[in-house]
Residue frames as a rotation matrix with the C-alpha (Angstrom) as fourth column:
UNK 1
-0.786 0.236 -0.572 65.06
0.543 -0.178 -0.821 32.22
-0.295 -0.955 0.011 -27.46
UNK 2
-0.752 0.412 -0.514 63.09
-0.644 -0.623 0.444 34.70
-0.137 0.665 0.734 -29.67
UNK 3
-0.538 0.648 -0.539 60.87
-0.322 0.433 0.842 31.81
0.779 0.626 -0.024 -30.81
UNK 4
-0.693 0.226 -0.685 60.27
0.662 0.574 -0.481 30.29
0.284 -0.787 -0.547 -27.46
UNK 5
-0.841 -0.060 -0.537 59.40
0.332 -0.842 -0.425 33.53
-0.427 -0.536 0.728 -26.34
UNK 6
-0.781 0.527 -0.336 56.75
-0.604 -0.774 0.190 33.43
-0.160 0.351 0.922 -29.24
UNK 7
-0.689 -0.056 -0.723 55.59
-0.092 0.996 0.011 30.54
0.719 0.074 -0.691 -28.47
UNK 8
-0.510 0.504 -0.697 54.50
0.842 0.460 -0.283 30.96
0.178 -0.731 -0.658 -25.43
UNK 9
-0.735 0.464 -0.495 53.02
-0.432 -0.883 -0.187 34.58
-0.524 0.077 0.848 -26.23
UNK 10
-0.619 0.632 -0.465 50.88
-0.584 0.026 0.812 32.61
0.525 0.774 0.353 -28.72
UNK 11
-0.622 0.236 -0.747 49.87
0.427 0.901 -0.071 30.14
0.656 -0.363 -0.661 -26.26
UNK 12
-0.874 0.375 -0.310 48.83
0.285 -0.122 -0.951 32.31
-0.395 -0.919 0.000 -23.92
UNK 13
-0.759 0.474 -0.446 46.96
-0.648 -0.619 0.444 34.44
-0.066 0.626 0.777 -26.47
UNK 14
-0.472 0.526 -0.708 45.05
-0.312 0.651 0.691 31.26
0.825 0.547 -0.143 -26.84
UNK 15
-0.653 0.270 -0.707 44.45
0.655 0.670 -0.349 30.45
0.380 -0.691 -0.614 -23.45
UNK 16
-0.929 0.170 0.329 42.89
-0.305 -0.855 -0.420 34.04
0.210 -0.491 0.846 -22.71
UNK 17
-0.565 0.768 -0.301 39.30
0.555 0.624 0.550 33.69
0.610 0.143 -0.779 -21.89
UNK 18
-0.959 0.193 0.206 36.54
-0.228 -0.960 -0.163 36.27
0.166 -0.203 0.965 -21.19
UNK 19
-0.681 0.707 -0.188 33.21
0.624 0.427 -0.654 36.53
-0.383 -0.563 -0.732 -19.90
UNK 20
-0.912 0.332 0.242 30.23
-0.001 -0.590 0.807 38.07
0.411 0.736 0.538 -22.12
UNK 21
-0.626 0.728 -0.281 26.55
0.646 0.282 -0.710 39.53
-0.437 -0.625 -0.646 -20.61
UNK 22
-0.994 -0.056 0.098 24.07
0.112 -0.614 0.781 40.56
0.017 0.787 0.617 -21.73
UNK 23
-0.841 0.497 0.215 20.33
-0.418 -0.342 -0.842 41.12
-0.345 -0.797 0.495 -21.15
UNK 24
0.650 0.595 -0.473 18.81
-0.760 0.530 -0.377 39.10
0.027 0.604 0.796 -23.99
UNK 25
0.604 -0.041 0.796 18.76
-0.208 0.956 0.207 35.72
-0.769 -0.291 0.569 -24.52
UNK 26
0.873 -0.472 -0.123 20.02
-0.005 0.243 -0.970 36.11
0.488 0.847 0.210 -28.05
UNK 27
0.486 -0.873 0.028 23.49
-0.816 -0.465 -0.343 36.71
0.313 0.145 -0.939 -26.10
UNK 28
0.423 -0.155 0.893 23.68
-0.507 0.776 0.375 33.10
-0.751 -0.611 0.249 -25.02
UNK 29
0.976 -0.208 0.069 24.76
0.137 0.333 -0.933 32.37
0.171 0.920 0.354 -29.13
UNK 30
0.573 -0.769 0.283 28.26
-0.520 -0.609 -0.599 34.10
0.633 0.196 -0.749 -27.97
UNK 31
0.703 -0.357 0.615 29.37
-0.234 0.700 0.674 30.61
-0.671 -0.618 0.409 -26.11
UNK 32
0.571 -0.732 0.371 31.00
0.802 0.400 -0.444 29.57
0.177 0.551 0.815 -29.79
UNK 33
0.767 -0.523 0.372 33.01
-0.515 -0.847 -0.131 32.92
0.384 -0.091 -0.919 -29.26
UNK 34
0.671 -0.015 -0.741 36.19
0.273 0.935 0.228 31.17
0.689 -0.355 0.631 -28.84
UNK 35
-0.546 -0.773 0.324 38.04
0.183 -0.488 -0.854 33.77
0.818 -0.406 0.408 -26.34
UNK 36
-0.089 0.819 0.567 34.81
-0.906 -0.303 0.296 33.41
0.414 -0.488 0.769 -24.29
UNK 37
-0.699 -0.008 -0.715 34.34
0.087 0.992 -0.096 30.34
0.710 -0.130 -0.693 -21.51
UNK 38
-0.455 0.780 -0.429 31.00
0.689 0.004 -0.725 32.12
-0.564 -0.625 -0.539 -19.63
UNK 39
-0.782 0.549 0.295 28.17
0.184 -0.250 0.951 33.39
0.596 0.798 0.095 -21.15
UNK 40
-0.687 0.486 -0.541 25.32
0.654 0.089 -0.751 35.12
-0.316 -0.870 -0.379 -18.82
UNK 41
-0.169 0.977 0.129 21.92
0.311 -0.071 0.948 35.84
0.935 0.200 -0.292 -20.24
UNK 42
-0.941 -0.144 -0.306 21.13
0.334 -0.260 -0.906 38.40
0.051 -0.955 0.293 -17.01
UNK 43
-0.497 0.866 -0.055 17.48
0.013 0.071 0.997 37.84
0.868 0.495 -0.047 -16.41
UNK 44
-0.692 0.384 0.611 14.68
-0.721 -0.326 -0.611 39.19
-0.036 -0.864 0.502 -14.32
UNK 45
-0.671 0.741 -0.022 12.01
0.738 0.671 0.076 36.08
0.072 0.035 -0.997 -13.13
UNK 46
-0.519 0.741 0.427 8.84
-0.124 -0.560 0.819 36.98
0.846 0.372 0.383 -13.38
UNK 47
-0.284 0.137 0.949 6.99
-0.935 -0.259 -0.242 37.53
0.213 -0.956 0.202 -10.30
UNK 48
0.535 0.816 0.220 5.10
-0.802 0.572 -0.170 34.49
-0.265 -0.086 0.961 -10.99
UNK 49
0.595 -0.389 -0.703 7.67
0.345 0.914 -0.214 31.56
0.726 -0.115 0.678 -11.70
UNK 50
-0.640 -0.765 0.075 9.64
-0.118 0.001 -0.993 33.40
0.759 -0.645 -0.091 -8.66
UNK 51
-0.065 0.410 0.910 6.62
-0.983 0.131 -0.129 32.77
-0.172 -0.903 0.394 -6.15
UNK 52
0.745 0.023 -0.666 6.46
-0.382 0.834 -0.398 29.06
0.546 0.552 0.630 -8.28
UNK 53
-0.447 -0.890 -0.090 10.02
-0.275 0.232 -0.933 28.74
0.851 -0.392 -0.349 -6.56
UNK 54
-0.550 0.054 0.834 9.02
-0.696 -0.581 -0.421 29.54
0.462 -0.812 0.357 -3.50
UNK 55
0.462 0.830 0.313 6.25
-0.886 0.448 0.120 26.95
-0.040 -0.332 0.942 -3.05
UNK 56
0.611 -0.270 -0.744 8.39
-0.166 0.875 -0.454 24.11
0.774 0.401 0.490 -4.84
UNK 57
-0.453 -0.891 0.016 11.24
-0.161 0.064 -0.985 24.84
0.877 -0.449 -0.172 -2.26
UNK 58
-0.508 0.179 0.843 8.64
-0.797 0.274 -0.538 24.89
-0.327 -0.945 0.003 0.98
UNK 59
0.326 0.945 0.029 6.74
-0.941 0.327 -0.087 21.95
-0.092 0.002 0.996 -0.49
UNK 60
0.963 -0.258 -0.083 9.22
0.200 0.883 -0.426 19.89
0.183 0.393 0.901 -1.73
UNK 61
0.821 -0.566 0.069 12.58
-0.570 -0.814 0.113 20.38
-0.008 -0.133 -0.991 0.35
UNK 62
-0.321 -0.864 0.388 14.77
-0.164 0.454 0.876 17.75
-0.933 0.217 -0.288 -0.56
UNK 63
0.926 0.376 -0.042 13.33
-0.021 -0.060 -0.998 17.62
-0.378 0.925 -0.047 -4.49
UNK 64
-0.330 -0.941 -0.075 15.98
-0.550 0.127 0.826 15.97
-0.768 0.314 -0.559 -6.51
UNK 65
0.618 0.348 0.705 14.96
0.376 0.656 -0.654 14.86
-0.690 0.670 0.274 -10.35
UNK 66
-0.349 -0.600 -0.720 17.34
-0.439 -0.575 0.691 14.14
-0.828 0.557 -0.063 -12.80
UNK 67
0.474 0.870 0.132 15.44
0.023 0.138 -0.990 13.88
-0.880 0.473 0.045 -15.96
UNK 68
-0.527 -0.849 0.024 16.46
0.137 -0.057 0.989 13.16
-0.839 0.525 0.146 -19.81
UNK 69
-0.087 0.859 0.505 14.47
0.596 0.451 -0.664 14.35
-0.798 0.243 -0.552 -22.36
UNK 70
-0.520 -0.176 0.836 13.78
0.793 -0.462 0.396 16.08
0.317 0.869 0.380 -25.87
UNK 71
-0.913 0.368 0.177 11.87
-0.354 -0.929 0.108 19.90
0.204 0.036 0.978 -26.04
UNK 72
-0.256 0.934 -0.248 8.58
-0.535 0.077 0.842 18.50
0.805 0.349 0.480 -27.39
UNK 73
0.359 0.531 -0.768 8.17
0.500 0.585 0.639 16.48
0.788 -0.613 -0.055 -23.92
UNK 74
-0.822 -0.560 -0.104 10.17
0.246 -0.185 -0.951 18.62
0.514 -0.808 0.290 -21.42
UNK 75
-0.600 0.265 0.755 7.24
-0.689 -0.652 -0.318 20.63
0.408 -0.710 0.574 -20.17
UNK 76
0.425 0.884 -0.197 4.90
-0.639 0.447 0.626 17.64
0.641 -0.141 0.755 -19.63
UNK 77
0.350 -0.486 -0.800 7.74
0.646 0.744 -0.169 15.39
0.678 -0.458 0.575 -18.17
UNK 78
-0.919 -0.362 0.157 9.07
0.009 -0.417 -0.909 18.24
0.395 -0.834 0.387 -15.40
UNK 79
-0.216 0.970 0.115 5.26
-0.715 -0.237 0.658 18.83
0.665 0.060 0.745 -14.90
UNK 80
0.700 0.224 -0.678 4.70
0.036 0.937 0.346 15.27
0.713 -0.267 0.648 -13.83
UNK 81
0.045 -0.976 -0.214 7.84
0.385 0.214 -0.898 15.41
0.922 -0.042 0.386 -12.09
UNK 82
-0.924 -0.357 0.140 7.37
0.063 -0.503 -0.862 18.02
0.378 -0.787 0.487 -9.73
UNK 83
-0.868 0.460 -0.189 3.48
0.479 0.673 -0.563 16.83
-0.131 -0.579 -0.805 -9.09
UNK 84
-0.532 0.618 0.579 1.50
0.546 -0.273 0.792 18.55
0.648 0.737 -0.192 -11.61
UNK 85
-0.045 0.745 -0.665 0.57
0.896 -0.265 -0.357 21.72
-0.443 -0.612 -0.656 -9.78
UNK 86
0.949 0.258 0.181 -0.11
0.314 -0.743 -0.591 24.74
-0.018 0.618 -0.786 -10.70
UNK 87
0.776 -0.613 -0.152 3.33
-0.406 -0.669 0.623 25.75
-0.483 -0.422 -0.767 -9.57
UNK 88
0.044 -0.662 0.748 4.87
0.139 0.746 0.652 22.97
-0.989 0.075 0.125 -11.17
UNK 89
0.592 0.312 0.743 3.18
0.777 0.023 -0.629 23.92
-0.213 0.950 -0.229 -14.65
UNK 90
0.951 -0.199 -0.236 4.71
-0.214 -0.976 -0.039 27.35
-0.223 0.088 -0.971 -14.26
UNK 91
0.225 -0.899 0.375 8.12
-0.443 0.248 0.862 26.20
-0.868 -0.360 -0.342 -13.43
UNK 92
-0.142 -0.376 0.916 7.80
0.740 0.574 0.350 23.37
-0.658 0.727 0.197 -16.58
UNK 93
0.850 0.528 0.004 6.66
0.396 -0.633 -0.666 25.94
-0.349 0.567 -0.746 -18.52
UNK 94
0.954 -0.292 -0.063 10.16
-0.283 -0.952 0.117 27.83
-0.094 -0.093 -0.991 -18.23
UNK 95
-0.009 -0.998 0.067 12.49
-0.512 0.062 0.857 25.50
-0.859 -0.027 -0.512 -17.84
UNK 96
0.343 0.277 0.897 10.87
0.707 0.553 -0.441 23.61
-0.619 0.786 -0.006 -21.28
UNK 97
0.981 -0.135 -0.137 11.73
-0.188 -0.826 -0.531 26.98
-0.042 0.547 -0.836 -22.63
UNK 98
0.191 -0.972 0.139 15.55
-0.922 -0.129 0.364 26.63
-0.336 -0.198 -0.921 -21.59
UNK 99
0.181 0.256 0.950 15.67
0.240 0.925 -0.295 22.99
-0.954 0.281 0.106 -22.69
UNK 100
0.673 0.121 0.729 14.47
0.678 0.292 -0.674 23.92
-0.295 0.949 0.115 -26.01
UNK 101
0.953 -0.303 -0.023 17.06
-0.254 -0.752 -0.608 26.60
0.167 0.585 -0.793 -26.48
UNK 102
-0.068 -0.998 0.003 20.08
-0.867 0.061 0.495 24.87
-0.494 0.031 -0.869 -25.26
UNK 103
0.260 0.074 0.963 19.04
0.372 0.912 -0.171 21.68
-0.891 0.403 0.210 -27.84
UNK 104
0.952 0.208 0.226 18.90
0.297 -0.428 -0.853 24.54
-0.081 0.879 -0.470 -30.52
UNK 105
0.468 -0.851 -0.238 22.27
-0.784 -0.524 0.333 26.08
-0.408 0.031 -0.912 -29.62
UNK 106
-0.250 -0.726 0.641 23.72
-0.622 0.628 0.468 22.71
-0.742 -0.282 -0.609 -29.67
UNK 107
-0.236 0.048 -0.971 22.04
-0.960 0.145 0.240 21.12
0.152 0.988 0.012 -32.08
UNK 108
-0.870 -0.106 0.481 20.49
-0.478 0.420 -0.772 18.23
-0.120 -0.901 -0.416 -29.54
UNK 109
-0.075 0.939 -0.337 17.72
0.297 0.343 0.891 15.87
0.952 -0.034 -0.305 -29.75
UNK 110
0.815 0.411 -0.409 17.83
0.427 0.051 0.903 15.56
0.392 -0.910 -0.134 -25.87
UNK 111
-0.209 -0.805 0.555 19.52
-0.359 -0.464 -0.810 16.79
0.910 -0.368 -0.192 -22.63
UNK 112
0.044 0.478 -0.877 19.99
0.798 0.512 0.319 16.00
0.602 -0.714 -0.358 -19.75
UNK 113
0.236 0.368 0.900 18.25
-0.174 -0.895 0.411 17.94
0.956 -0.254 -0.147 -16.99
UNK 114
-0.459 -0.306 -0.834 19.09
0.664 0.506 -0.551 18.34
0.590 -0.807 -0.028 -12.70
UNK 115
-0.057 0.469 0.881 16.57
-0.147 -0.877 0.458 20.00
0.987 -0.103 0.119 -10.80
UNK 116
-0.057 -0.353 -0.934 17.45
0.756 0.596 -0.271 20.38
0.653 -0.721 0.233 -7.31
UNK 117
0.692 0.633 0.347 16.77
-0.087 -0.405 0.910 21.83
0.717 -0.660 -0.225 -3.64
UNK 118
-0.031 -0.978 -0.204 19.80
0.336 0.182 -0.924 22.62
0.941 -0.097 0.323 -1.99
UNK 119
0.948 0.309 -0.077 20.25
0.218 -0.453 0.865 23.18
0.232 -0.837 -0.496 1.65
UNK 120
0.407 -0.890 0.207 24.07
0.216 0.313 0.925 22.92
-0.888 -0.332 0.319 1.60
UNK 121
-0.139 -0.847 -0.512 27.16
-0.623 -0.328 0.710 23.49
-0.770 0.418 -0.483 -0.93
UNK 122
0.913 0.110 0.394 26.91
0.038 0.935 -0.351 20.38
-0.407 0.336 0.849 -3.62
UNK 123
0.697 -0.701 0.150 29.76
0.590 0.442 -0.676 21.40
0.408 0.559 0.722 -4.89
UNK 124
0.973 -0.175 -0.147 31.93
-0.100 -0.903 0.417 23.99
-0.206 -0.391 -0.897 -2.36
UNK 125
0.022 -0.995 0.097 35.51
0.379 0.098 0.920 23.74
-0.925 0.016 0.379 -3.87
UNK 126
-0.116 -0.371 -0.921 36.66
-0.786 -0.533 0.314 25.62
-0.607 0.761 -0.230 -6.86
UNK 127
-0.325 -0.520 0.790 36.85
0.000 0.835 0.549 23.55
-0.946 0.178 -0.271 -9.65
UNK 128
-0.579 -0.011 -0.816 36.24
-0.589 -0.687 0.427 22.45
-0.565 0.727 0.391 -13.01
UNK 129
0.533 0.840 0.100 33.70
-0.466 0.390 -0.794 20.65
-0.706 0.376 0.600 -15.29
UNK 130
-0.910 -0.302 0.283 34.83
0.034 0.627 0.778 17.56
-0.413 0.718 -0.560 -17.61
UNK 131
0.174 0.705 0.688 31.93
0.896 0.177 -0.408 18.47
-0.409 0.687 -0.600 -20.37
UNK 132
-0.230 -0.048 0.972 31.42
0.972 -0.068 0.227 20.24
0.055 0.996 0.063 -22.87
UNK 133
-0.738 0.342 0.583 28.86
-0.245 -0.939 0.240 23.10
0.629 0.034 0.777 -21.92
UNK 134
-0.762 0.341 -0.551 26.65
0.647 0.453 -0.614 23.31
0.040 -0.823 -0.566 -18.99
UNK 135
-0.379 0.444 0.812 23.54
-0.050 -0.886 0.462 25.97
0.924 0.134 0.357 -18.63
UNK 136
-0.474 0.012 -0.881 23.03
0.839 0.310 -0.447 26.88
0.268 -0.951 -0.157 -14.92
UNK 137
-0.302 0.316 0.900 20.40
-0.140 -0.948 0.286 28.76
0.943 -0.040 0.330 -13.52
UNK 138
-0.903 0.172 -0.393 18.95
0.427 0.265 -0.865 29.59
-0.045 -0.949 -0.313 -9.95
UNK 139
-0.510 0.579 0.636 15.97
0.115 -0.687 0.718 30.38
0.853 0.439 0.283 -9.61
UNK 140
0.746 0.331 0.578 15.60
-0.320 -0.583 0.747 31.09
0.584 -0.743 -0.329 -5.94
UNK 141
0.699 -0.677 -0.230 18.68
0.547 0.300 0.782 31.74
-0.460 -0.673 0.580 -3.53
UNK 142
0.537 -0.690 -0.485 22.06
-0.436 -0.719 0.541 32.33
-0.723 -0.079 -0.687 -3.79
UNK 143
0.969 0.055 -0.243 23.72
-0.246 0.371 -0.896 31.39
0.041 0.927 0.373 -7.28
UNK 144
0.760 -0.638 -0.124 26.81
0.608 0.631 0.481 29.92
-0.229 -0.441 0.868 -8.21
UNK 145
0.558 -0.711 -0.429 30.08
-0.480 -0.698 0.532 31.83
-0.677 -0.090 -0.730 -7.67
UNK 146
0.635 -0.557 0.535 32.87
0.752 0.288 -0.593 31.50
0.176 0.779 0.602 -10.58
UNK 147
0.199 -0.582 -0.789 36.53
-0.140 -0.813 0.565 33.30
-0.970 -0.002 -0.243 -11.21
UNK 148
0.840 -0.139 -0.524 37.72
-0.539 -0.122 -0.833 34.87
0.052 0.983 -0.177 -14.64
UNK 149
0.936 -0.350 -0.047 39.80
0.307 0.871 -0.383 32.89
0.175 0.344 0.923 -15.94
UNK 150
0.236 -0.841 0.488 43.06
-0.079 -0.517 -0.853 35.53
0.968 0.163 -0.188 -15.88
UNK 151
0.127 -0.295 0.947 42.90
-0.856 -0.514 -0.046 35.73
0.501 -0.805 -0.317 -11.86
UNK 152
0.734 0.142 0.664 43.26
-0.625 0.523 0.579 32.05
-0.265 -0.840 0.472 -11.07
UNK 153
-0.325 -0.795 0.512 46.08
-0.780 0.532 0.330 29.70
-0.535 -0.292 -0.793 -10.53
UNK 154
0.484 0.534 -0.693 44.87
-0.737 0.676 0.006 26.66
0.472 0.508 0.721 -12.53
UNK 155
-0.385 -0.897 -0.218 47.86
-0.458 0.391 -0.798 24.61
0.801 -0.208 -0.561 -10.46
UNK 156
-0.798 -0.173 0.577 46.08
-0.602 0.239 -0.762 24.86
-0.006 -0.955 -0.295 -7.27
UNK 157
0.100 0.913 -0.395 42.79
-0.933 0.224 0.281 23.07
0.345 0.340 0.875 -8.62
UNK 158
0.758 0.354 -0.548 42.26
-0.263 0.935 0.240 19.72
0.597 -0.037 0.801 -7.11
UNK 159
0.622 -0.417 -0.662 45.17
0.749 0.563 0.349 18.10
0.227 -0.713 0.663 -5.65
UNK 160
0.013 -0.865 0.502 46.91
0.799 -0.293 -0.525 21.17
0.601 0.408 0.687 -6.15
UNK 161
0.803 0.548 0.234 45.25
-0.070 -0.302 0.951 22.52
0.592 -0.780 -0.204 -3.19
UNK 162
-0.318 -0.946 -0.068 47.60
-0.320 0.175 -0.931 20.90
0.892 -0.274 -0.358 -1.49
UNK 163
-0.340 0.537 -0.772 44.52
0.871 0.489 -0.043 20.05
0.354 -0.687 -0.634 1.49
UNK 164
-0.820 -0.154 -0.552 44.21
0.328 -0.915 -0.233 23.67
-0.469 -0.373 0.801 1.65
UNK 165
0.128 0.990 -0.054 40.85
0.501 -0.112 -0.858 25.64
-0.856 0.083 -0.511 1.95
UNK 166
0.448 0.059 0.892 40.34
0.864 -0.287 -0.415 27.85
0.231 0.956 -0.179 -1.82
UNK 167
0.878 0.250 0.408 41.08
0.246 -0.967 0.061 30.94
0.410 0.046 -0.911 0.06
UNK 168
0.539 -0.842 0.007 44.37
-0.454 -0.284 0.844 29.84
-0.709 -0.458 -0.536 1.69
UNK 169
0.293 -0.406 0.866 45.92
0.704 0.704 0.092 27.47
-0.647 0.582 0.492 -1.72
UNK 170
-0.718 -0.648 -0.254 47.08
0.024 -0.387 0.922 30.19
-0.695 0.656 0.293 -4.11
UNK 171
-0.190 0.560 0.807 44.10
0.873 0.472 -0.122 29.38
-0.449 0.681 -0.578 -6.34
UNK 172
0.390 0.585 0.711 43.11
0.728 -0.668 0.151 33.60
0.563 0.459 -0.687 -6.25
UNK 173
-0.612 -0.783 0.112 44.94
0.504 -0.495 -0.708 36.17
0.610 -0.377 0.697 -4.81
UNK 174
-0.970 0.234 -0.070 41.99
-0.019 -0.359 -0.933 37.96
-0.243 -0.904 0.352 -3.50
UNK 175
-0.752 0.517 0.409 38.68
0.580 0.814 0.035 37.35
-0.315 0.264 -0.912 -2.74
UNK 176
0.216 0.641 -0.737 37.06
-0.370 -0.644 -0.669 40.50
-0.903 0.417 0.098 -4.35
UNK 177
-0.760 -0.548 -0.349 37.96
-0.593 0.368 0.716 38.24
-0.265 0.751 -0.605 -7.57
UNK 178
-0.840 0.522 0.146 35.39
0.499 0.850 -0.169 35.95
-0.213 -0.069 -0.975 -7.01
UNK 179
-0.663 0.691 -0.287 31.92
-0.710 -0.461 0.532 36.69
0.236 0.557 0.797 -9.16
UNK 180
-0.797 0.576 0.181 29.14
0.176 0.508 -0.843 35.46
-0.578 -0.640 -0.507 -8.36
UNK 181
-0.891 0.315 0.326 26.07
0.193 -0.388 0.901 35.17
0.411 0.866 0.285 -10.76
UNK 182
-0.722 0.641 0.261 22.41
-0.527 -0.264 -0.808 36.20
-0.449 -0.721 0.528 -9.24
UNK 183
-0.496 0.828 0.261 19.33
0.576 0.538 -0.616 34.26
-0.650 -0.155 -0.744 -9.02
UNK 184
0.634 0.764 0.122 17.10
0.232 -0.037 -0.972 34.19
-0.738 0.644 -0.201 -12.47
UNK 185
-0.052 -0.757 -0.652 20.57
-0.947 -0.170 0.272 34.52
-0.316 0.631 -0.708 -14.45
UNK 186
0.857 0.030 0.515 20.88
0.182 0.916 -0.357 31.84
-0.483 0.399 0.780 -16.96
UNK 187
0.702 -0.699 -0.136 24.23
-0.670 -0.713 0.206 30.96
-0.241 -0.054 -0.969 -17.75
UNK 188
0.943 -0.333 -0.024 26.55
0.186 0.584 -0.790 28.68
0.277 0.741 0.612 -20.11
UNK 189
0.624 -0.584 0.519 29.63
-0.539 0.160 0.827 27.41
-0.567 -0.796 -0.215 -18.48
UNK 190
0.360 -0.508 -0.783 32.30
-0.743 0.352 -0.570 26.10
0.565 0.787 -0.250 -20.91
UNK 191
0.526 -0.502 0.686 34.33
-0.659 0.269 0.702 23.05
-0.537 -0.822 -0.190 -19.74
UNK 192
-0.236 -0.869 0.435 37.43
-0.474 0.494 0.729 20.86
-0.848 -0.035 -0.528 -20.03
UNK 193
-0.185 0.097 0.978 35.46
0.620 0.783 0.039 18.67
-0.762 0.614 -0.205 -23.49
UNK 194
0.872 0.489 0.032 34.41
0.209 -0.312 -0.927 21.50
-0.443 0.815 -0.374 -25.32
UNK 195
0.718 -0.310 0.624 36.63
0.687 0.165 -0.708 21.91
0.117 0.936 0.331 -28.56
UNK 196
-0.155 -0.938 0.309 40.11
0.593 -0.338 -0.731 23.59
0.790 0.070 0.609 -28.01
UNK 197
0.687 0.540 0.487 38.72
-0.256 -0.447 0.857 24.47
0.680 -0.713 -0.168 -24.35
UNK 198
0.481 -0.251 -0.840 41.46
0.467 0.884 0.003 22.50
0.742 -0.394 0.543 -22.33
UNK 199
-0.443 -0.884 -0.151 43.12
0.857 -0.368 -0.360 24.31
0.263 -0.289 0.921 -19.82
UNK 200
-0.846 0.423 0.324 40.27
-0.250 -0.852 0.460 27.15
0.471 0.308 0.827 -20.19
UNK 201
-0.145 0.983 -0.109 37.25
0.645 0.177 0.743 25.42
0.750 0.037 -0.660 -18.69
UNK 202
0.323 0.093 0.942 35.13
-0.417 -0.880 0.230 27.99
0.850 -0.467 -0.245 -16.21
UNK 203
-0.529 -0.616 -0.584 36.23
0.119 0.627 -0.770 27.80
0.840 -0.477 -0.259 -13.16
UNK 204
-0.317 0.570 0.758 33.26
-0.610 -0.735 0.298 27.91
0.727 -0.368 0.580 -10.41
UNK 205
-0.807 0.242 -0.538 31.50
0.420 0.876 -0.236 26.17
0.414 -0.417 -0.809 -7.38
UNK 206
-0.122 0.930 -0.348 28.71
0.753 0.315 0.578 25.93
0.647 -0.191 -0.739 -5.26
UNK 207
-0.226 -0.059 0.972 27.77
-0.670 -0.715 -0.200 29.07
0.707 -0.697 0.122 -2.55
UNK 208
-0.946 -0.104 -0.307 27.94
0.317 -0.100 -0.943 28.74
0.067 -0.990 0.127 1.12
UNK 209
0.060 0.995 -0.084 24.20
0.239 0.067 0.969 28.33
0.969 -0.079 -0.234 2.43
UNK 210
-0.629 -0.011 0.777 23.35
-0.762 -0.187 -0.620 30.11
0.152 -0.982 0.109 5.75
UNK 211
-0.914 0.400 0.074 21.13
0.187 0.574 -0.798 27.69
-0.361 -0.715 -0.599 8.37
UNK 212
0.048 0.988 0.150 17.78
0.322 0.127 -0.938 27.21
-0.945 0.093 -0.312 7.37
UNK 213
-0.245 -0.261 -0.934 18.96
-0.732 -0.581 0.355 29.13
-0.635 0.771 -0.049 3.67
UNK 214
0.078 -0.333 0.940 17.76
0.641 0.739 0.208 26.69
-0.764 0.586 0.271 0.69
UNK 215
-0.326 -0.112 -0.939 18.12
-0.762 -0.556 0.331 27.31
-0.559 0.823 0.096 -3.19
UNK 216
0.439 0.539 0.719 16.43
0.277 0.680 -0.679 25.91
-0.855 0.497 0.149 -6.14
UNK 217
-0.281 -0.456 -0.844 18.68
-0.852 -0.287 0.438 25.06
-0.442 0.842 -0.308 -9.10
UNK 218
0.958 0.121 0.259 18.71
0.110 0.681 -0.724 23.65
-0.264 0.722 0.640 -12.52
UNK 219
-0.022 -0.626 -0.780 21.33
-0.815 -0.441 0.376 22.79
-0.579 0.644 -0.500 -14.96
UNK 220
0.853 0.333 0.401 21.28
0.023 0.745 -0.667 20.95
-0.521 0.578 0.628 -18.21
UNK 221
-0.173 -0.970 -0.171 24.00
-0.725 0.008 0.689 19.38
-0.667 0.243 -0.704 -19.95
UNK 222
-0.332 -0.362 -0.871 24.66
-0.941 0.188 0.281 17.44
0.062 0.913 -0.404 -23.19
UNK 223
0.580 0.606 0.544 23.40
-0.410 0.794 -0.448 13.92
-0.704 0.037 0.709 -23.79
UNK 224
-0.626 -0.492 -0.605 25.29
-0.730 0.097 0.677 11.40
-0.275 0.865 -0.420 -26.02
UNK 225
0.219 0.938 0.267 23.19
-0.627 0.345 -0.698 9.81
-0.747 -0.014 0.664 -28.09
């Protein structure tokens, strides 16, 4: 019994999983941290790619482009993408930056990129990510909401719902649990492929948009090449 008993003390010990911020980008290296399955780089926009938002969302409200591509082309290919304005340069400008640092973290030729105009949830259920690592940012609106890993049920995830909404399934005991990251945060989501991650990926979804409410997100993820 004694062994069992340490068994499953080691297991957990392994399954813990913590959340690390931090106000420089350098703190976005602390993803290999393996007791660590969110990383948040907590970052003010500059006035000027946050009025950039602003235009892209009233100019282009349904704007959906998923794009695959290396650093050395990102800004010219989002550029093109979002219709070579001035606003658009800003915008490629920044997110060519983010690109080229999650290729470096990872060690990536390319990535792939989703840049989207949300009027609605895309994803409004708890849940997890089958990939590796993910880097989400908003960069106007409300951002995406996530729970630590220690306060949630992992049981009630998917079918384990049971058809039940997140807030009545057991998934979180209460909903002052629920975190929520803020618009111009840039942030590295572990999930379900990265290396001894199973069981550990973050666990987060989409906010609840009010009427007329939109948001402009990115998020770039891995590429197999």
């Amino acid at each position: 019994m004694g062994a069992l008993n340490t068994a499953k003390s080691a297991n957990s010990q392994i399954l813990l999983r913590r959340a690390i911020e931090g106000d420089n980008s350098a703190v976005l290296t602390d993803i290999y941290q393996d007791d660590t399955n969110i990383v948040i780089w907590q970052r003010s926009l500059a006035q000027s790619i946050a009025q950039a938002a602003d235009s892209i969302i009233d100019s282009q409200p349904t704007l959906e482009k998923l794009l695959v591509l290396s650093p050395e082309d990102a800004s010219a290919e989002v550029e093109q993408a979002l219709g070579s304005s001035p606003e658009a340069a800003v915008l490629a400008e920044d997110i060519a930056q983010l690109v080229d640092m999650f290729c470096c973290l990872f060690d990536l030729k390319r990535a792939a990129l989703r840049f989207s105009v949300l009027d609605r949830a895309m994803c409004p259920r708890f849940h997890v990510d089958r990939v590796p690592c993910r880097l989400v940012t908003t960069y106007q609106g409300i951002a995406t909401e996530w729970l630590p890993h220690n306060v949630a049920d992992r049981s009630k995830l998917g079918a384990g719902n049971m058809g039940k909404p997140d807030d009545m399934s057991g998934l979180y005991d209460n909903a002052n649990h629920i975190k929520q990251l803020k618009s111009g945060d840039v942030a590295l989501l572990k999930g379900e492929l990265w290396q001894n991650n199973e069981g550990a990926g973050l666990i987060h979804r989409s906010p609840q948009l009010a009427d007329n409410c939109r948001r402009l997100l990115l998020t770039i993820d891995f590429v197999n090449d």
